[in-house]
N, C-alpha and C positions, 0 to 999 in steps of 0.2 A: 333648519335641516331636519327633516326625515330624521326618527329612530328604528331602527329596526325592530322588524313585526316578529315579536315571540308567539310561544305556546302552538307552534308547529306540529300538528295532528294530520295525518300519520306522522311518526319519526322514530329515529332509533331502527331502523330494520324494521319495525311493524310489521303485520300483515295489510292486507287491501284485499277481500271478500266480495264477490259475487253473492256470498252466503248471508254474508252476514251483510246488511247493507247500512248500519250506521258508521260501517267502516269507512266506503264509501263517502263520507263527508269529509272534506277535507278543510282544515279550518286554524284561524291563527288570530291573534291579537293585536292589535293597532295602539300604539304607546304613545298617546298624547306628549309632545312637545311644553303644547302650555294652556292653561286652561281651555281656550278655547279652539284649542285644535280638535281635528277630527279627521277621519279618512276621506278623502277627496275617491279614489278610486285605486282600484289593486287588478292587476293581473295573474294567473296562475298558471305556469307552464311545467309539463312533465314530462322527462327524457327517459330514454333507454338507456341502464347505468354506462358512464364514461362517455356519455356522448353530448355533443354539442348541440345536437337539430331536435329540436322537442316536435313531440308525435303528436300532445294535447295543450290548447291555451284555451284558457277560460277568462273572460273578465267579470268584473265585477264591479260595484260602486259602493255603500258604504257598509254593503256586506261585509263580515268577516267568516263567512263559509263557501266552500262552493261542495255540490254535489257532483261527482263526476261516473253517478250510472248512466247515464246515458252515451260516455263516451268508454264502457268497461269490452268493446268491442276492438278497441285501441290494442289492448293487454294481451298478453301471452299466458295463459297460467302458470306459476312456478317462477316465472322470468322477473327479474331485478331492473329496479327504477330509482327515479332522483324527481323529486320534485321543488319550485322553489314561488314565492310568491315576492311579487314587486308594491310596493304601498306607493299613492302618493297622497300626501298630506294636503293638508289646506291653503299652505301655500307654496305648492306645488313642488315642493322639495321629494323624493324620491330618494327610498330603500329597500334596500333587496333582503331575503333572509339567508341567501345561501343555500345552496341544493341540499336535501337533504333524503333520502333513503326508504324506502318499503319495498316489499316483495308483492305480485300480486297471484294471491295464494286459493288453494281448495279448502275447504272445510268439510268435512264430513258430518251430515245433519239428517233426522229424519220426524216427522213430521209427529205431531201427537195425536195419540190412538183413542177415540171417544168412546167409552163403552156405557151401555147400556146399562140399567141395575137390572141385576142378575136374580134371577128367579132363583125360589124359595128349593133347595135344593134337596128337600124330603119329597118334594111334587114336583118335579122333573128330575128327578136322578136317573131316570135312563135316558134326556135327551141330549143327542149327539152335538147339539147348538151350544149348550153349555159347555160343555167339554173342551168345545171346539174354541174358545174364547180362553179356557185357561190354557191351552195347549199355546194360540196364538201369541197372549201375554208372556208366557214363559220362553217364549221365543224371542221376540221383541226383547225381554232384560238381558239375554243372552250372547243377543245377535249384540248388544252396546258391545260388549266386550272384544278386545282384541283376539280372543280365540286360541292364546301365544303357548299354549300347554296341552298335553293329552288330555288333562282333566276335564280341561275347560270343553276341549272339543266334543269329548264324549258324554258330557252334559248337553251338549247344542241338540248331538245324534239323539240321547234321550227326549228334549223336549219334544223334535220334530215325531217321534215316533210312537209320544202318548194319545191314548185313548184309541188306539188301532187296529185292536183287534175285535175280535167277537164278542167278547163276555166287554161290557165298559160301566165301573172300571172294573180294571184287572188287578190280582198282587201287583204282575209288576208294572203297572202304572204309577203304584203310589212307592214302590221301590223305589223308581226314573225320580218320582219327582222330590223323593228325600233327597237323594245324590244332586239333583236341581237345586234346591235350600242348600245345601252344606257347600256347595259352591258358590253361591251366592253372598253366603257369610263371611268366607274367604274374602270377596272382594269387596264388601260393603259390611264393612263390621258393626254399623252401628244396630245392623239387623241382627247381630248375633245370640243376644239373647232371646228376642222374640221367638228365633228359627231354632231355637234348642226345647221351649217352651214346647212349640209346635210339634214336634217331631219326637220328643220326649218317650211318649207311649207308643210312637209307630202308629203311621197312618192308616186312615181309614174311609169307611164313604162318610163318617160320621164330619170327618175335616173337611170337608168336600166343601161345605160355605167357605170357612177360614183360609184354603187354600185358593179359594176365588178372589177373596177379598184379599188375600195379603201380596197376588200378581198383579191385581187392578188398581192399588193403591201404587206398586212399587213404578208401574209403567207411569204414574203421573206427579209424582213429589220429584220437585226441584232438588238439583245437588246441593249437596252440606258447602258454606262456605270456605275457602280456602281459607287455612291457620298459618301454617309453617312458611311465612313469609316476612323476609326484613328487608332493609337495604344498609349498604356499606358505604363507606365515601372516603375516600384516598387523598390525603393530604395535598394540596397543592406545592408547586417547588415557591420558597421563597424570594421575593426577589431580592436581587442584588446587582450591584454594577458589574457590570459585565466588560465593558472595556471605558477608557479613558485616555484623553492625550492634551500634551501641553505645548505650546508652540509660542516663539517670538521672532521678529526676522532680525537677528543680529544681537552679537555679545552687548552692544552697546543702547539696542531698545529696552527701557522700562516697562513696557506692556507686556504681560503675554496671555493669551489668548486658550483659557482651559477647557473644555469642554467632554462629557460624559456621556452611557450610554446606558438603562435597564436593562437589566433580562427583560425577557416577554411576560407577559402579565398569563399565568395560564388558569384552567379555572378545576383542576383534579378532574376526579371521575366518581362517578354513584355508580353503583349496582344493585338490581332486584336479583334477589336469591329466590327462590321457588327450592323448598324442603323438599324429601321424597313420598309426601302425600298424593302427589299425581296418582292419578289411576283412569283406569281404561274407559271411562263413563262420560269422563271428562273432552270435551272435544277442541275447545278452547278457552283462553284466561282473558279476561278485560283488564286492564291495569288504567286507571285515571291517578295521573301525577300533576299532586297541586304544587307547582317548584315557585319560590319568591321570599316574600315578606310578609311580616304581617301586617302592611301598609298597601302590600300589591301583589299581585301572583298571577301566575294564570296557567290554565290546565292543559297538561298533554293526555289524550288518549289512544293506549296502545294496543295492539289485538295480540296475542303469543298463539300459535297451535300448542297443543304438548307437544306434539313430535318435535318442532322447531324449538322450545326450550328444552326437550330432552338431549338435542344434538349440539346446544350450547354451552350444556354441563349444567341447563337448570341453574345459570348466571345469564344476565342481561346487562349489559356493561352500556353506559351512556357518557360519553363526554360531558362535564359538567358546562360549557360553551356552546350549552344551547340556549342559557339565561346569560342576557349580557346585564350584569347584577350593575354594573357601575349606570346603566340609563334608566334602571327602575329605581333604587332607594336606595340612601345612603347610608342604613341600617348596616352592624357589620356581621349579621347572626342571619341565615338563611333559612328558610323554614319549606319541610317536606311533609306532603301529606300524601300516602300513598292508599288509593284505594284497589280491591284486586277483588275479582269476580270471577267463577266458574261454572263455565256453561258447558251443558251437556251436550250430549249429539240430540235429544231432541229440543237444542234450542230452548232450554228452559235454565234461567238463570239461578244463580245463590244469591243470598245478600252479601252486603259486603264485608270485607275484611278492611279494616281500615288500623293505620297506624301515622304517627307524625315523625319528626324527627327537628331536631335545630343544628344549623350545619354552617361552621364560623367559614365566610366566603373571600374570597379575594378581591380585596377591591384596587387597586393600583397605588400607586405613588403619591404621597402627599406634600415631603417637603427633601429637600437635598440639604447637606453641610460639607463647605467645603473648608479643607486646610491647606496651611504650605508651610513648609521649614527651608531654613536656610544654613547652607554650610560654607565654610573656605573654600577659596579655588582650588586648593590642594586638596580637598574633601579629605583631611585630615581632623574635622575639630566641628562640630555645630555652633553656630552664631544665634539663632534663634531658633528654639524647637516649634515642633508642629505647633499652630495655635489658629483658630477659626478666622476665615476670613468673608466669607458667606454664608448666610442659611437663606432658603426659597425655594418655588418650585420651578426655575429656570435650569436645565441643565447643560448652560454654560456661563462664562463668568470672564471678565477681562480686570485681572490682578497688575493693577499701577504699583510700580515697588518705590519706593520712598526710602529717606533716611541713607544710611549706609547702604550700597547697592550690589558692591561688588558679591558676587558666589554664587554657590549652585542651590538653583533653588528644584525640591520635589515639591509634589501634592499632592493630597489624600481624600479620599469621598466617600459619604457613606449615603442612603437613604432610607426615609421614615414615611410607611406605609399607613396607609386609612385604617388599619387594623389595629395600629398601632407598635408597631415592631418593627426593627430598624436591622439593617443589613452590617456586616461588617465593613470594616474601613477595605477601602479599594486603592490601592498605592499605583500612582500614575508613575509609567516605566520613564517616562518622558523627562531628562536632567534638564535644567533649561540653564544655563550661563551668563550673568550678563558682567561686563565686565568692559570699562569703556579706556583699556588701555590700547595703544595704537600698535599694528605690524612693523617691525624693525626692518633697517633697510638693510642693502643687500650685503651682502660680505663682498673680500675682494681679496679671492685666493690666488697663490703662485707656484708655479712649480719648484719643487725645493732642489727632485735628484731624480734618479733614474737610477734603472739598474736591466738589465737582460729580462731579469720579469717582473719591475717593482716598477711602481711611478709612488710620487710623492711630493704630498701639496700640504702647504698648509696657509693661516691665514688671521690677521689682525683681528682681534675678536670686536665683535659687534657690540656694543653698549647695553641694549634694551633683551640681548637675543636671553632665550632659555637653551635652546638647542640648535644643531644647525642640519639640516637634510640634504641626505649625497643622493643624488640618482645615476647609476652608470647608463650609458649613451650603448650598451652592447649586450649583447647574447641577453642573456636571461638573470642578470645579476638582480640584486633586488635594492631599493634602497634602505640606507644605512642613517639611523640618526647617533650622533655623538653630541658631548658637550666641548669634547678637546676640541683644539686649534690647529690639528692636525691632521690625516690620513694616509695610511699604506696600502698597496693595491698589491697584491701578491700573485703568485700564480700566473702571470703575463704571459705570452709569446713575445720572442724578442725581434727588434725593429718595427713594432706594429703600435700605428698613434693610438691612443685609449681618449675619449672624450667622456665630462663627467660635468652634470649639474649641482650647483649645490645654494642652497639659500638656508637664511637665519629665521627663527619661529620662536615667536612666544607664544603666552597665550588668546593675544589679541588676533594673531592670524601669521602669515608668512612672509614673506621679503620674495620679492621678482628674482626668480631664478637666475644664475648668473654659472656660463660654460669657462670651463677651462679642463686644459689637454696635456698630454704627455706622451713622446715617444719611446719606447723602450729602447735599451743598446744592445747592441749585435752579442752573442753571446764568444766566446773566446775558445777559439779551436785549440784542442792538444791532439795529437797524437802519441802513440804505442808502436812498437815495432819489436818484433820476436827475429831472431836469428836461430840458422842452420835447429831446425826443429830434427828428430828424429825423424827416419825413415823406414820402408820396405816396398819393391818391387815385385811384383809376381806379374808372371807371362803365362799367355795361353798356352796347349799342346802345341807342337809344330811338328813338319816335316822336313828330313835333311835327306836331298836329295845327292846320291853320293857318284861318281861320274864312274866309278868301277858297276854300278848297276845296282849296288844295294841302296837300300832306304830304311831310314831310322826315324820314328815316330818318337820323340820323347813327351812324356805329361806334363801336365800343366805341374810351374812353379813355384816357389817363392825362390828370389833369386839373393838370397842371405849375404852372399860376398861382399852383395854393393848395398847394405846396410848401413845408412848414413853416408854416403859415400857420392854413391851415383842414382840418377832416376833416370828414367827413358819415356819417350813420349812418343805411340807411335808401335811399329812394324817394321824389321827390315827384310827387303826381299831381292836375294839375287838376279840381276841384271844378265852376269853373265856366266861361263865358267871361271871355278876360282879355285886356289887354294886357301882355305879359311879355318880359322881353329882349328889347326891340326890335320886335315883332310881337304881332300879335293870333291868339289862340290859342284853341281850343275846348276845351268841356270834356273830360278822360279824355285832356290828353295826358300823357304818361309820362316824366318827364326820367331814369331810369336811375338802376337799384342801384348800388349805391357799396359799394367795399371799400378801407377808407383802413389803409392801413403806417405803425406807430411801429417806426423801426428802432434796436434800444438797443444799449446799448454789454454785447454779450454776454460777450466778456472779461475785462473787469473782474469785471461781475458773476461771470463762473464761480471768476476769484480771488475774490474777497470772500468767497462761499460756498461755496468747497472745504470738504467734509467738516464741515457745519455742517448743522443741523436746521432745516429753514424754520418759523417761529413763523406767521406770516401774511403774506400779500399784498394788496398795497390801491393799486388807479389814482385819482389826481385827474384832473378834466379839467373845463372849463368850456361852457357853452352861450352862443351867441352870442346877441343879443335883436334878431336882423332879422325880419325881419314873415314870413318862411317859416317854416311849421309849423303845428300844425293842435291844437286846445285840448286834446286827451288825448294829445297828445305826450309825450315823457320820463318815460312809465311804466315803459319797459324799456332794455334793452340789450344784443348781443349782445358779446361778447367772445372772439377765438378768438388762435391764437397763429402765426406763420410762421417761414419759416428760410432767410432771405432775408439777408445780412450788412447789402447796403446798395441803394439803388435800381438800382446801374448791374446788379444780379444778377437784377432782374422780367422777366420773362417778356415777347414783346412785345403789344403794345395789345390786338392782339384774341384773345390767350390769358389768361383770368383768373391772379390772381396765385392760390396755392396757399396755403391757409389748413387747418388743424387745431383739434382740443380746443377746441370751440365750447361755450362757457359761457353762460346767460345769465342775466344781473341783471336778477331784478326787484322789486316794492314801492320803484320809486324816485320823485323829483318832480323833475324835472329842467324846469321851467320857463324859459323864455327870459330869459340873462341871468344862470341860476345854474353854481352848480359845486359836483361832489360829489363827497368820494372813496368807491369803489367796491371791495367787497371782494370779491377774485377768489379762486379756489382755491390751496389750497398746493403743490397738483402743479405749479401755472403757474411759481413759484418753483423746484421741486426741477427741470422740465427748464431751467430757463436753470441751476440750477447744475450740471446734469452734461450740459449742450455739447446737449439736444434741440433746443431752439427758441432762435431769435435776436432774438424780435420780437415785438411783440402788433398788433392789429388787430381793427377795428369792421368789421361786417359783419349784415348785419340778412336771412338767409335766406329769410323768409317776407315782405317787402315789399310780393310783387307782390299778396297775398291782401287787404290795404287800404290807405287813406289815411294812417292814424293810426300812421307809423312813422318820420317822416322830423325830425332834428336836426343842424342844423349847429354843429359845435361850434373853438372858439381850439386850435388845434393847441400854440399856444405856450404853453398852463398846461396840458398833460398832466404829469404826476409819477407814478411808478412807484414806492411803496415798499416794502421787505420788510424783516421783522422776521427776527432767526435767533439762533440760538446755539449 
């Protein structure tokens, strides 16, 4: 099998240079398998980042570079890429290296300026050729600069404008060009004392060589090497187990089946640091990283702009998984050799900076240990503590249990890396059981009793059992495990069958369900009944129509006389002329609706019927046999309810009393003289038992629509009874 081809050139973000054209090489390492491997042929394809359809493929055969100027017409400049290369080996096995990253970027460069030697400057001091070369030079060191300051600028403005006038040179020629040197110093210190040398006595035509020779020199010496350069490298995580599970199929198999899982092998991070040495002169850095062993290595070469390291934070962060360190050496010490170059804008380089480093690597997993402990089935007690049952590098394992078998067995894992450092113990959550006692059979329960809202079973106890499990057959119960020989069911509705599972369990497993039932019993009606409750009558205004021609309007009453006494149900209205209470009366006069109060004893009642089901309600109550009333009388009745404690709480006279839940009976015969009980609704019962209404009352709403409504009835045999349970 193919190893993957290191030493990936570009990578890391790099640049890719039209400018610079060994950038342009693109190039990678082919890692013999076995002695006599070698690369068969490679492919190289380069995408638009995040994409799938590569823009450029090159092949190749026992190259390990390809050039790809001639396809720099592909690129975008500034735009971001992936590029990735495929090997095949010798025998024919095939690997890829995985895409990997550059930008294809500008560089800013200009070319180098070849001058002449410079004539003897006592015998041509007045020619303008001369001049004109130091003016050019001092431009050129200038123009490198990024120009980021007034100072700077206004030095540019002075070079461009020496030597320009009449008289050359001028004072302020050699003014321009001290402020030119002391600028200069500023950015390139290593000239600092030279230019203080120079400039020391104030110039003159006499410097006129020195100032030729020290722009002509400065336009062609390569940049100082970079110093202030290290790199860093971030701990990889350790591994460790990461998950584990244990498995048997059944209490009574001795095998079980353990098996484990690494964390991911990762490999940290390096970083090149670049110090704040950068300076403007500078146009871009070469970095050549020798990453491996000291058995094997192989080189990356990276391009940095400044700008692009200045926007990085002047850090360059690199996945260390670009060396797959476990296919090149077994070594467990990594070795970094970092070299770093700085090239000017005109393309003219440093030597190098070079530093190493030794950097302890990750190598993977080397051997596993496993353990197991065993406890009682009661996991109350250990029977054998943890102790090794494997070491190797398989990670899994199938544990034959021997000897005493029965309990609960865990197990624990650790693993011992190539580095030599081992993880912590990893505790498999997974209990495993074995236990080769058999399920008990079934129980065989019986109904014991009953009650309204109880059922109750119970049942010869099972031999082998531990516990026994109820399941109810209804609503939302839940199941119930007990050890008694017994059960109550509470709470029931009465007459209604309950059906109910229940089976015996140890710990080898459960017993076949087995149903049994119960029907509740009827629950047992009582009844309550109140006698002659207090009373009060009140009638609306009416009119007395009087056969001499007068007419007497009297107000609305309370009619106090017949206080416990008498109620009235109804309206009476003359028929015809009459003489009536004392007076002679025409026909159509109106003696007034009446709304008569039974004030009960609501208290009681709401104790009596706390939390009890009303069966029925039923009022007795009698008619009186006085000659008032009219011969289809006592066909109906109205009945409503109020919530009045007692008389002294009514309303006054001429505000009606406040009446509800208007019921009305009818298919009655209420003849003068009889008495019926009356069957009222069960709601009338369930608010006097939960504190609505305090009272009942006759009231006959429709009165005024005819004659045939009016009955006077014995307040003193009213009876209110209700049935409940």
């Amino acid at each position: 099998m193919a190893k993957r081809p290191e030493g990936l050139s570009p990578n890391f973000n790099s640049i890719v240079s039209p400018q610079v054209p060994s950038s342009l090489i693109f190039s990678w390492s082919f890692i013999p398998q076995y002695s006599t491997d070698s690369q068969k042929s490679a492919q190289v394809k380069i995408y638009p980042k995040d994409s799938l359809a590569a823009i450029v493929t090159i092949s190749a055969a026992a190259e390990t570079e390809v050039n790809i100027a001639p396809y720099v017409n592909s690129f975008t400049l500034e735009d971001s890429y992936e590029w990735e290369v495929s090997v095949t080996a010798s025998n024919n096995t095939i690997a890829q290296s995985g895409k990997k990253p550059f930008v294809f970027a500008d560089v800013s460069l200009k070319g180098d300026l070849v001058w002449p030697a410079g004539p003897d400057p006592y015998e041509y001091i007045g020619t303008r050729r001369y001049f004109d070369e130091i003016r050019q030079n001092a431009i050129q060191v200038l123009g490198d600069y990024v120009n980021d300051s007034s100072e700077e600028n206004h030095a540019l403005e002075n070079a461009v404008g020496l030597f320009s006038g009449d008289v050359v040179p001028a004072r302020k020629d050699f003014t321009a060009i001290e402020h030119i040197l002391n600028v200069i110093a500023n950015k390139e210190s290593s000239y600092r004392h030279e230019i203080d040398e120079l400039v020391e006595d104030g110039l003159g035509s006499g410097d006129i060589h020195l100032i030729y020779s020290f722009f002509d020199r400065l336009t062609r010496i390569p940049p100082r090497a970079p110093s202030n350069i290290y790199m860093s490298f971030s701990s990889p995580a350790d591994l460790v187990i990461e998950e584990g599970s244990a498995y048997n199929k059944g209490d009574s198999d001795l095998t079980v089946d353990v098996s484990w899982e690494p964390s991911v092998l990762t490999h940290g991070e390096c970083s090149i640091h670049i110090g704040s040495e950068l300076n403007e002169d500078i146009s871009y850095y070469r970095f050549e990283l020798d990453a491996g062993f000291n058995d094997y290595s192989v080189i990356y070469k990276l391009y940095y702009r400044v700008s692009d390291i200045e926007s990085s934070g002047r850090r360059i962060d690199i996945p260390m998984s670009h060396v797959d360190f476990q296919h090149m050496s077994s070594a467990k010490t990594g070795k970094y050799v970092i070299r770093a170059y700085a090239i000017d804008k005109r393309d003219s380089s440093s030597s190098a900076y070079l530093k190493s480093y030794n950097v302890k690597v990750p190598l993977g997993v080397l051997s596993y240990r496993l353990r197991t402990q065993q406890r009682n089935l009661a996991n109350t007690g250990t029977i054998r503590s943890y102790s090794d049952i494997y070491n190797g590098p398989n990670k899994a394992y199938v544990h034959t249990v021997t000897g005493k078998v029965d309990g609960l067995y865990t197990y624990a894992v650790k693993l011992f890396d190539i580095n030599g450092d081992e993880s912590p113990w990893f505790y498999i959550d997974s209990v495993i059981t074995i236990d080769p006692l058999k399920p008990p059979p079934a129980p065989k329960p019986k109904l014991k009793a009953v009650d309204p809202d109880t059922v109750h079973f119970e049942w010869p106890a099972v031999t082998t059992a531990e516990h026994y499990e109820i399941d109810p057959q209804y609503g939302s119960g839940s199941t119930v495990t007990t050890k008694n020989l017994y059960i109550w069911y509470n709470g029931l509705t009465e007459k209604t069958k309950y059906t109910y599972k229940i089976r015996a369990v140890n710990r080898a497993g459960a017993s076949a369900w087995v149903t049994m039932s119960g029907t509740t019993a009827a629950k047992p009606v009582y009844e309550h009944v109140q006698k002659s409750p207090t009373t009060r009558t009140w009638r609306t205004s009416y009119a007395i129509y009087k056969q001499n021609g007068r007419n007497v309007y009297p107000a609305a009453e309370y009619r106090t006389e017949m206080n416990n006494k008498e109620v009235i149900h109804g309206e009476w209205i003359e028929l015809r002329d009459k003489y009536e209470s004392g007076m002679y009366v025409k026909k159509g006069t109106r003696w007034g609706n009446h709304r008569s109060l039974f004030f009960l004893d609501y208290s009681g009642w709401q104790s009596k019927l706390k939390g009890k089901t009303i069966v029925s309600v039923q009022m007795y109550i009698k008619r009186y046999s006085f000659h008032h009333g009219y011969p289809d009388d006592g066909r109906f009745l109205y009945v409503w309810t109020h919530n009045y404690p007692n008389a002294s709480y009514l309303p006054s006279e001429k505000n009606a009393p406040a009446l509800a839940n208007s019921y009305k009976v009818t298919n009655l015969d209420f003849d003068q003289g009889q008495g019926h009980w009356v069957t009222l609704p069960k709601s009338f019962g369930e608010k006097l038992r939960d504190g609505s209404i305090k009272g009942l009352a006759l009231y006959h709403p429709d009165a005024s629509k005819g004659p045939y409504s009016y009955m006077r009835f014995d307040a003193r045999t009213f009876q209110l009874k209700i049935k409940y349970k």
